[in-house]
Each structure stands twice: as C-alpha cells, then as structure tokens.
C-alpha positions as CSV (number, residue, x, y, z in Angstrom):
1,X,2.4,-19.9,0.2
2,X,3.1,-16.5,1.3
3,X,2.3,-13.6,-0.9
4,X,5.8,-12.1,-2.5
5,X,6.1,-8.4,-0.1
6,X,7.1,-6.9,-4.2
7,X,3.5,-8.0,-4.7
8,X,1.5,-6.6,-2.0
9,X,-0.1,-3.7,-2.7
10,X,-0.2,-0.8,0.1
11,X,-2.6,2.0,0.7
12,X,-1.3,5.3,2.6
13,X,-3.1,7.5,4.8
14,X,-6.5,9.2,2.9
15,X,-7.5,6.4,0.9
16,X,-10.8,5.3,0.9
17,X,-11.5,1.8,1.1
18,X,-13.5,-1.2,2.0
19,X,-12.8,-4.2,3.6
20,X,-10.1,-5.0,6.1
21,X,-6.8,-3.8,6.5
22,X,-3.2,-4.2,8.2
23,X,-0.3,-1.8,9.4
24,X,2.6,-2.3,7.2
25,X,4.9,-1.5,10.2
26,X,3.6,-3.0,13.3
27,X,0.5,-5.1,12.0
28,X,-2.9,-3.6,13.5
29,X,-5.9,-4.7,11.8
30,X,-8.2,-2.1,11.0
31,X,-11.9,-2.7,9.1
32,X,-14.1,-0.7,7.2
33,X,-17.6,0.1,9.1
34,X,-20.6,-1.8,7.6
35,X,-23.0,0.3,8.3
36,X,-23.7,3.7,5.9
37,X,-21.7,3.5,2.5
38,X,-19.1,0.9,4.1
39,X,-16.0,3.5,3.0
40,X,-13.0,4.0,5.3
41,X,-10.3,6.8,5.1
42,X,-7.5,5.3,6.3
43,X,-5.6,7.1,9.0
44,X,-1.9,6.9,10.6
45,X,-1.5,3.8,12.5
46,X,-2.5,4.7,15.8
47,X,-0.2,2.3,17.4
48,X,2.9,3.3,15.5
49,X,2.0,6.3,13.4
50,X,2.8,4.5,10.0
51,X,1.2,5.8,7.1
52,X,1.2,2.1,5.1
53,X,-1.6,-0.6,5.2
54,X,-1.8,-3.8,2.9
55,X,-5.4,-5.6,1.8
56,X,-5.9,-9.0,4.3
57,X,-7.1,-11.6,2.2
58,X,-8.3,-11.5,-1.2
C-alpha cells in the first residue's frame, strides 16, 4: 500500500544524509557515497532544480 504523501517526510537542499533519495518534483534518484563517512549534502535537483527529496524505502 502506498505511503500517505501527508506522511512522507522531505529533506531540502543542505541536508546531510545517508542512504538513497528521490526528487519530490520530477523523481531522480540520488544516493549517498559509500566510501569516506557515507554523508551526502543534498543539492537542487539537477534535472529540475527542485529543492525537495523524500527517503526511498525504509
């Protein structure tokens, strides 16, 4: 069952996270490097220039 979009919880542009993420606006998938400390700054989209990324899976 898909997740309710009130429930998804969105990142913007200079957070630092882990794992993998998509644009809120046009979907691109973007994942944290493994190799140093694993962290990711999330930038604009580079496809649409959004500034909004949900979690993928859990």
């Amino acid at each position: 069952m898909p997740q309710d979009p009130a429930q998804v919880e969105t990142f913007t542009v200079g957070d630092e996270v882990t794992g993998s993420f998509r644009c809120a606006e046009c979907d691109l998938l973007v994942t944290s490097p493994t190799e140093n400390d694993g962290v990711l700054v999330l930038p604009a989209c580079p496809l649409c220039h959004s500034e909004s990324w949900r979690r993928v899976g859990a």
